[in-house]
Structure formats: C-alpha cells, structure tokens
LUMNU-595033 format. One record per residue (C-alpha): x, y, z; residue in one letter. Coordinates in steps of 0.02 Angstrom, whole numbers, plus 50000, padded with zeros to 5 digits. Example, Ala and Ser with C-alpha at 12.3 -4.5 7.8 and 13.67 -1.06 7.14 Angstrom:
% residues 2
506154977550390A 506844994750357S 
***
This chain:
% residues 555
535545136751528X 535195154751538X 534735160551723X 532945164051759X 532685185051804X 531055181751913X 532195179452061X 532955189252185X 534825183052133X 535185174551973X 535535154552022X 535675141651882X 534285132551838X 534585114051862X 533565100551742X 532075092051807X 532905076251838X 533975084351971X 532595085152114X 532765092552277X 533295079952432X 533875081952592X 535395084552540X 535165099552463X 535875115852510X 534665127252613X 535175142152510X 534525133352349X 533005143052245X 532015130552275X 531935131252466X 531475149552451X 529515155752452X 529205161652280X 528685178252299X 528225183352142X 527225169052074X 525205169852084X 523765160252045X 522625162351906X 521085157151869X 520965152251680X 519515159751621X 518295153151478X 518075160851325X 516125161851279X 516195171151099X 514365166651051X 515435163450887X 515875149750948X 514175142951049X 513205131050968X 511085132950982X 510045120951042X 508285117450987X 507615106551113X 507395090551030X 506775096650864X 508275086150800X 507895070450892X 507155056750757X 505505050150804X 504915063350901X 504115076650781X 502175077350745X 501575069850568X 499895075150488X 499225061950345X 498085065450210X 497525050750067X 496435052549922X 495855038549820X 495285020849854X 495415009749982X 497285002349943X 497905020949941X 496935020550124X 497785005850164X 499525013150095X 499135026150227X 498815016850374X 500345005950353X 501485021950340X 500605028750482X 501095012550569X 502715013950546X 502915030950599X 501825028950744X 502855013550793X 504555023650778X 503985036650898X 503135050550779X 501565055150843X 500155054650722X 498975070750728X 497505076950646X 497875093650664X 498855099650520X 499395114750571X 500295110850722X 501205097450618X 503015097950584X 502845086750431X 501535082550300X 501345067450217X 500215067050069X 499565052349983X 499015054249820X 497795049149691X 497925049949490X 496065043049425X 495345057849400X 496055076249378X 494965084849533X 495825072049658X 497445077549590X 497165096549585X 496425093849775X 498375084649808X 499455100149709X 498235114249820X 498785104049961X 500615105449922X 500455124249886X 499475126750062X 500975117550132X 502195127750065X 501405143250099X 501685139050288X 503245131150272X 502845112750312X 504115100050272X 503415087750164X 503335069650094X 502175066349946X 501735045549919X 500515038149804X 500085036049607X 500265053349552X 502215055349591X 502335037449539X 501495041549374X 502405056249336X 503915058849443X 504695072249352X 502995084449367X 503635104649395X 502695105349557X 503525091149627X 505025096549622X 506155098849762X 505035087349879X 505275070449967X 504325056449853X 504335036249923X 503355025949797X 501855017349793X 503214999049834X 504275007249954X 503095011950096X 504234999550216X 505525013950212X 504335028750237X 505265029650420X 506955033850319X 506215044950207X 505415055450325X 506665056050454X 507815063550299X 506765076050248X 506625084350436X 508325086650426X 508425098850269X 508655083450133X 507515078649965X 507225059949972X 506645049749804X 506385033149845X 505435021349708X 505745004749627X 504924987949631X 504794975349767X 505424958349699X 505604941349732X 506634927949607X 506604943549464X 504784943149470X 503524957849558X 502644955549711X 501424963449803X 502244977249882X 502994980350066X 502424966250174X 500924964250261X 501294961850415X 501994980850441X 501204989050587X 499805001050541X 498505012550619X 496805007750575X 495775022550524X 494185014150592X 494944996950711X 493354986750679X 494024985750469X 495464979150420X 495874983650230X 496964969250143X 497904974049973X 498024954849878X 498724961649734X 499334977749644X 499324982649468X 498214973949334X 498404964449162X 497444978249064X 498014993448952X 496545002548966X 497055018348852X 495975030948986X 496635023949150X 498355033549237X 498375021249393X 499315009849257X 500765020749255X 500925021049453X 500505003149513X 501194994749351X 500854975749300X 500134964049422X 501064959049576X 499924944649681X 500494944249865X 500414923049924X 498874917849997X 499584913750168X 500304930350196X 498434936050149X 497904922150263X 499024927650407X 498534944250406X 496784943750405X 497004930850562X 498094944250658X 496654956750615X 495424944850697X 496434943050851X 496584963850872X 494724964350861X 494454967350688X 492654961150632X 492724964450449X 494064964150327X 494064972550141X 494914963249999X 495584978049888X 496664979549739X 496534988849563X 495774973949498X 495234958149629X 495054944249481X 496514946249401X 497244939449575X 498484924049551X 498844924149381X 500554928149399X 500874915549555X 499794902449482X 498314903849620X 496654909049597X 495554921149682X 494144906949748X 495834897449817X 496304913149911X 494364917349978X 493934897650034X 495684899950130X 495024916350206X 493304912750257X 494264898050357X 494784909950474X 493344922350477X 492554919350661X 490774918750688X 489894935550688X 491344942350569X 491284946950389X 492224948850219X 491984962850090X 492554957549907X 493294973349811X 493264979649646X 493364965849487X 493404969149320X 492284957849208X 493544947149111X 494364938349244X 492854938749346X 492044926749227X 493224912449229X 492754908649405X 490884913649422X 490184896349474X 491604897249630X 491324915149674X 489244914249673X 489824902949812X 490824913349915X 489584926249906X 488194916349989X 489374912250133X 488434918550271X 490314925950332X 490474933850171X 489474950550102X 488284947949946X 489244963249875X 490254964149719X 490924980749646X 491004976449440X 491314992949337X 490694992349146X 491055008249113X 490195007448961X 488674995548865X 489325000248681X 490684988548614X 491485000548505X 491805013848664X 492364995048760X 493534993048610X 494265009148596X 494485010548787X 495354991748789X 494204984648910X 494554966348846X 492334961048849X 491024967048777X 489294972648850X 488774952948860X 489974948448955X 489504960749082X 487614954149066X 488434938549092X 489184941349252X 487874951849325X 486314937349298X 487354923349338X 487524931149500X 485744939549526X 484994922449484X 486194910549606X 486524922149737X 484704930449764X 484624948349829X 486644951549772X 487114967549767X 488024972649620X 488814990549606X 489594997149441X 490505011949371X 490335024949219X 491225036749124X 490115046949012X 490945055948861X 492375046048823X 493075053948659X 492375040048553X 490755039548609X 489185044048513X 487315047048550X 486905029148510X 488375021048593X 487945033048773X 485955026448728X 486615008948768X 487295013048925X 485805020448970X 484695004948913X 486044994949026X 485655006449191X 483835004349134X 483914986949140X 484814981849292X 484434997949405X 485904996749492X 485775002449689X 487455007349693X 488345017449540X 489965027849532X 489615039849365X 491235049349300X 491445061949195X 492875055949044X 494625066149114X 496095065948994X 497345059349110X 499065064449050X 500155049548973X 498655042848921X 498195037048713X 496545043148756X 497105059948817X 497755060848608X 496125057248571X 494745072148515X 493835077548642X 492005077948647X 491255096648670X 491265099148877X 489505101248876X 488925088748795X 489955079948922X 489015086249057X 487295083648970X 487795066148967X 488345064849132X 486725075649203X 485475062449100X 486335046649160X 486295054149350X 484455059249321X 483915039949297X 484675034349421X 484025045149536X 482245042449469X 482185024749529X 482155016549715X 482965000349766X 482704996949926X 480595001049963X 480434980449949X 481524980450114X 479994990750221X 479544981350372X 481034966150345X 482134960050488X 483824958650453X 485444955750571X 486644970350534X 488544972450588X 488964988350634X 490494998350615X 490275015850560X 489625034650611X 488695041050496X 489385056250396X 488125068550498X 488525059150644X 486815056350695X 486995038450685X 487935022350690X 488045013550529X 487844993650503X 487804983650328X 486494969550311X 487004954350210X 486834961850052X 487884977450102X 486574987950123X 486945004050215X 485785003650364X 485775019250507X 485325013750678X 485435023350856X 487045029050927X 487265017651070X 488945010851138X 488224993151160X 488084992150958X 489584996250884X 490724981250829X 489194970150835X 487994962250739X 486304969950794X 484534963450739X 483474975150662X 481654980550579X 481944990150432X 480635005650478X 481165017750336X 482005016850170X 483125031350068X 484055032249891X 485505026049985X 484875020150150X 484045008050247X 483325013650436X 483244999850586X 482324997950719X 483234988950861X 482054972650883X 482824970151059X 484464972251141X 484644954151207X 484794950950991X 486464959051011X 487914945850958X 489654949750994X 490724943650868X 491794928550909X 493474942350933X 494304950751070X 493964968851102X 494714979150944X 496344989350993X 495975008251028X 495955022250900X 497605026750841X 498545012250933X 499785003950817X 499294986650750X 500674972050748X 501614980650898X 500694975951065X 502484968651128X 503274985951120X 502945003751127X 501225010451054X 501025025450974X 500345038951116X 501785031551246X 503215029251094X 503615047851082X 503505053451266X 504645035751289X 506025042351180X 505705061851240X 506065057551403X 507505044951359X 508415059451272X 508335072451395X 508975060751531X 510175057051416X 510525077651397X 510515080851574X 511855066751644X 512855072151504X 512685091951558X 513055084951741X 514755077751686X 515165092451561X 514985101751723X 515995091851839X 517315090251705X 517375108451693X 517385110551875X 518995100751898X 519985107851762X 519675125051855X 520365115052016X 521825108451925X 522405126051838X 522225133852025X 523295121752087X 
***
C-alpha cells in the first residue's frame, strides 16, 4: 500500500484490522499528534433551486373557505344543504362571502333559460377573479358537454355523497366529472342517502327529497334530462329522517320532489302510505308541507290525501300545476290529463277539505297554443281564482321536441303573459280573513326584514312583530290587515304562545347529523391547529437532526 505524504516521514500504512495496543511501538504514526489535520464544519448548501415554498396550509384538505350558491326549487335547496353538510363536516368552512372564498360551488337550475343565464354569468364572474370552481345541479347534468363548462369540476345531481372528493380535487389544480346513477338490485333510487349531514338554510325547516325524477315526457320540460326516471327513496328512510329533524329542533318539514304523486310506483308504496307513516312522528305543535304533484297521479289517491290534508299536523296546501286548460296545448305538451281532470282534483279537494289552498302553475305561449286555447286558461284562472299562481313565459329549453317546435311571435308571448298576470292581480283572496283568529307557526323573516313570518293552517303567509319569543312557535293571532299575498296578525296575547313539542333547533350553520363530532365553526380551526402542531414538532426534530449531524462531522 502506497505510503501516505501528509506525514512528516513516510511509514506504511497498516489495514484497519491491525489496531493500536500496548504493544505497539512508541515511534508508530499513530502515537504522533497529527499536525496537519483540521476540523471542518460541513456547511449546507441553500440554492433556493433547491428550497421548496410553503403556503401555509393552503394545501391542507378541509381547511379552505367554500361559498354556495343554488337556484331552483326546493330539492336543488336541499341538494345544497346536504353538500354543504358534508363540507362543513370535513372541516371546510362555509361562508357567505364570496369573495373571500377559495372555492365556489354552484348549483344549478335548467327550467327556465333566465335561471340558467344567472348560473353561466356566475361562472364568468368566477373566472374573472380566478375562483376555483365546482358546478352541481340539472344544467351540467342535462347537458354535460356545454362549451362553457368546459374545463370545470361537475358532481351530478346522484353523486352529492362525494362532493367532499370532488372538491378537495379541484383545489389542488384537477377537473373532476363525477355523474352516474345511485342503484340498488339494478334498479334507481333516490339519490345519496338521507341521512348525510347538512346545514339547514333556515334550522326550524327541514326539506325531505322522497323521490327524484318523474314518469312523464313532457316535450317542454329539461329537468327530465338531469333527474331522469323516477327513483322513490323507502318510506322508513323518509320516516327516519324526518324523526332526526324533530329531535334537532326542526318544526316543519317540506316533502319535495319533481313530482310528489308519482311517489312509490317504482317500489310498490304509495304516497298516503308514506304521509300516514310521517304524520306518526310529527310532534304536537309541528307541521308538514306537501310539495308539488302533478294531476294524474294525484287523482288515484284523492279520497286518502283530502285526509292528510285536514290533519291538524299537516298544512291545507297543495302545489298542482295545470299549466294549461286547453286539451290540445295538454296534448301536445304530454301532460297525460286533460283540463277535467284538473277540475277534478281541485273540487274534490275545495269541497272535503274546506278553506284548502291550492296553488298552480302556467306557461303562456307554448308554440301550439292559440287565442282560443290561452281563452281557456283564462276562463280556468277565472273560475278558481287561485291565491297562489306561478305564470311562465314558454322557454325553448334545448334538447327539448318543443324547442323544434315554431315559435309563437315574442310579443304575443308577452301579451299573453301581461293579460293572464293582469287577472290575477285584479282579484283578492284573502279580505274574508279580516278580523279571524288563527294559530300561526312561525319560521321566517320577511324579505324586507321588517317582520317575522308564520303560515296559518291553510299556508297562508301571515307577517307578525319581530320578537325573539315567536320564532319556532306557533303564535295566536287576529288577522288586522290583508294584502295580495299577505295576511297581518295581531298578537292576541303572549301567554297563547305554544312551543312545539321539540328541543331547541341547532344553531345557524351548525352541521345536522354530526352532534357526536366536530361541528362546522370548531372543524376547521380543529384540523388548523392539528396541522401546525404537527409542522412545528416536525421542524423541532428537522432541527435537532440537523444539529447533530453538524456535531458528528466536527467530531
């Protein structure tokens, strides 16, 4: 082995194994100081091309503010709540200011064109400031492929379970498209389960989704396309709901679907089964809101729902659109009755459930509609002076037969639409009411928020004074003024105040179904504060670990 020229005299340099003893010569190498050897700190290279930047916890799941917008009815409102559940639940925090959200979720609705032109200026505005974004509801369901949907994060109108997934994806750079049907034995059910967590929009209602799709073609209607054919969630996980809504305070519950009487027929149940199981569980001082049916399957069970209706737990309210009173415009729109059947329905009810309230819907200029045939329609407003009616203007919804179908001049259209609005505002429904008593349950703050809103059996809107001791009650009232839309009460006395036979509702934006675990304003601070312990005793050991190497080198 060659010998080493770092020494003052050249001396062989033995192998490891041979190590120095006692025994060993005193004029060995190894006994002699080694003059010419020196420590040296190692030092650490810190090329910022090799530094990696940190962003707080921007990256950390679950921790990132969502905004939520929904258009549309009340199972798109529902949709919303449960994804805002989730979220919530998973340590997002839910805020209403939009701007200082990281990512937008928009749920949309495809009835009518304005709704959807209000959902693509929302996408633009979010683009414009560079919001990450995850669009839900019938539109991309309808028509996934649409230009201005493309390169976002879609979930579909079945998979709002996984909304979590999806928008945990899409804050990290990635396009999600999540749809598909939720199944059970081949066959379609109702959607994600019901008993998801969810943040109420208003804790005192609890909105319930039986079923979704419908058994119609109607050749005007787009909702078709998005929430398919009809998928009837089982009664007890209706049943089981609504009772877990009780027990968070909940005093009234909304039955909603795209079409309420169609309910069952795929399952073989029928609606009255499902509502005698509800009002079971409705405690005292609660109530039940029936949603939207559509005549047909209404009238198979009208002796059974005239019932339920005069429940005293259950509103005298039912929502039955016609749409139109001339056969040939039912025909060509394939409604599947005729404007007798709709008589049918609607005196069968006002003459065994007395004061009912029956609301309907419209939609003047359909492309096959003449003077005569929109004449009928008005003879049928005429007639039953309806306190409550939606009147739409006919949209050619993409997809559509009808939007293949010649359109009616736009202003006759609106000529139409201005003559059918006209009579209905020339008539009063509710003068009769002066001077009544009625017990009311209130819920709501009015839009001007000037007062607290209550509904009398019948579901009349009815304002009374803002005061705490009202709200989730039911509050006895004189009626001492009446409105187009409105009934005004008179508080008879405060000792007529009954509290509802439920526990105090849960608090604005807590997170129903999850009282066990984190709720929503504690979930993100939990896992904020889990994560930068975490950071910090790893930094601590990085440190230390560091620390010794540089011991170890010097040694």
């Amino acid at each position: 082995m060659p010998a080493s020229s770092g020494c003052e005299k050249d001396v062989d340099v033995a192998d490891i194994e041979d190590m120095i003893s006692k025994d060993t010569s005193s004029d060995d190498i190894r006994h002699q100081p080694h003059k010419h050897v020196t420590t040296r700190a190692k030092k650490i290279v810190t090329s910022s091309k090799f530094q990696e930047q940190v962003h707080g916890d921007s990256h950390i799941p679950g921790t990132q503010k969502i905004f939520v917008k929904t258009w549309g009815c009340s199972h798109n409102n529902s949709d919303s709540e449960y994804m805002a559940g989730q979220l919530a639940s998973y340590g997002y925090k839910i805020v209403d200011n939009k701007e200082s959200a990281d990512l937008w979720l928009l749920n949309s609705c495809t009835v009518k064109n304005p709704a959807e032109d209000h959902f693509r200026n929302e996408i633009t505005k979010a683009r414009q400031l560079d919001k990450k974004m995850v669009v839900a509801g019938c539109v991309p369901q309808g028509q996934p492929r649409a230009d201005f949907l493309k390169g976002l994060s879609v979930i579909g109108v079945q998979q709002i379970d996984r909304v979590t997934e999806v928008v945990e994806e899409t804050l990290k750079g990635n396009s999600v498209r999540l749809f598909g049907q939720k199944k059970e034995s081949g066959k379609k059910t109702g959607g994600a389960a019901l008993s998801l967590p969810k943040i109420r929009k208003n804790p005192l209602i609890e909105i319930i989704a039986i079923n979704t799709g419908c058994l119609n073609q109607c050749t005007y209607c787009k909702t078709k396309h998005a929430r398919g054919e009809l998928g009837s969630y089982k009664p007890e996980e209706i049943v089981a709901r609504a009772k877990q809504s009780f027990e968070e305070g909940v005093v009234e519950i909304w039955l909603t679907s795209e079409d309420l009487g169609a309910y069952g027929h795929d399952i073989g149940v029928t609606l009255p089964e499902l509502l005698w199981q509800l009002v079971e569980v409705i405690p005292e001082g609660a109530r039940m809101r029936l949603g939207m049916t559509n005549p047909p399957y209404i009238l198979e069970h009208l002796e059974e729902i005239a019932k339920v209706l005069k429940h005293p737990r259950v509103y005298a309210f039912l929502h039955v659109p016609v749409q139109s009173a001339s056969d040939s415009v039912l025909m060509d729109m394939r409604r599947e009755y005729c404007q007798a059947d709709f008589r049918q329905v609607a005196d069968y009810l006002k003459t065994n459930v007395p004061g009912v309230t029956i609301a309907t819907d419209l939609i003047c200029g359909f492309p096959t509609e003449t003077e005569e045939d929109f004449k009928e329609t008005m003879q049928l407003v005429e007639d039953y002076r309806f306190p409550s009616l939606f009147i739409n203007q006919f949209f050619p919804r993409p997809g559509t037969p009808a939007a293949k179908m010649p359109r009616i001049p736009p202003p006759q259209v609106k000529k139409r639409t201005k003559a059918v609005s006209e009579l209905f505002h020339s008539y009063r429904t509710y003068d009769h009411k002066m001077g009544e008593t009625q017990d009311v349950l209130v819920t709501e703050i009015s839009h001007d928020k000037q007062y607290y809103v209550g509904h009398n059996k019948f579901y009349d809107q009815v304002l009374v004074p803002q005061d705490e001791d009202f709200m989730g009650k039911l509050v006895r009232v004189e009626i001492v003024e009446t409105g187009k839309h409105f009934l005004k009460g008179r508080v008879v006395s405060k000792e007529e105040i009954t509290q509802p036979s439920v526990p105090p509702p849960l608090k604005k934006g807590q997170v129903s179904g999850i009282s066990d675990t984190v709720q929503v304003n504690q979930g993100s601070d939990f896992v904020k504060q889990t994560f930068k312990f975490l950071s910090l005793a790893c930094l601590v050991l990085a440190i230390a670990w560091r620390l010794q190497s540089i011991v170890l080198s010097a040694t």
